[in-house]
N, C-alpha and C positions, 0 to 999 in steps of 0.2 A: 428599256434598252434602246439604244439608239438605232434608229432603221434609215436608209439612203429615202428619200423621199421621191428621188427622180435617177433612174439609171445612168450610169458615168457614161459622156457619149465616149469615141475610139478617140476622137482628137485630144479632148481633156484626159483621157488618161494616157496616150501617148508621149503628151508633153510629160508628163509623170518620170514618164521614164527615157525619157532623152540623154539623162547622165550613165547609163545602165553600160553602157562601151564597153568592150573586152581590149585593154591597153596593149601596147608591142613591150615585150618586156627588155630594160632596157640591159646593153652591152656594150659590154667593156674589152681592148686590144688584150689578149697575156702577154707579159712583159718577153715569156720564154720563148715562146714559139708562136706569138703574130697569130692568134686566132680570136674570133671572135667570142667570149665567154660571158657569161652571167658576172656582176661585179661581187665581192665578196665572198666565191668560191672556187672549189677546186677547177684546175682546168680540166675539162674532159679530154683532151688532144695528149697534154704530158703529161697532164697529175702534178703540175706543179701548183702551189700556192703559196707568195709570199715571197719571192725569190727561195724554196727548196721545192723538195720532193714531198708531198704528202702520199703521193700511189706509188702505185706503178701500173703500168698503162699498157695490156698486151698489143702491140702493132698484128691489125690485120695483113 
């Protein structure tokens, strides 16, 4: 079985994980109501997708 010969120092295995990033996820305008939303789904503001209605959306 294969065993590490010499313990990983913190730098070599830090570089390891340098791609590891938690991205911003990206956002898109709604056509309807000018809000900031996820691309490819409903809008939380009006419930619109697509130019219609998929919800309905109770106003606080």
């Amino acid at each position: 079985m294969a065993v590490p010969k010499r313990r990983v120092s913190r730098t070599r295995r830090d570089k390891r994980r340098t791609h590891w990033k938690a991205k911003m996820p990206t956002l898109t305008v709604c056509p309807n109501c000018y809000e900031p939303k996820r691309p490819h789904r409903i809008c939380p503001y009006c419930g619109y997708y697509k130019d219609s209605e998929a919800i309905n959306v109770k106003v606080k």
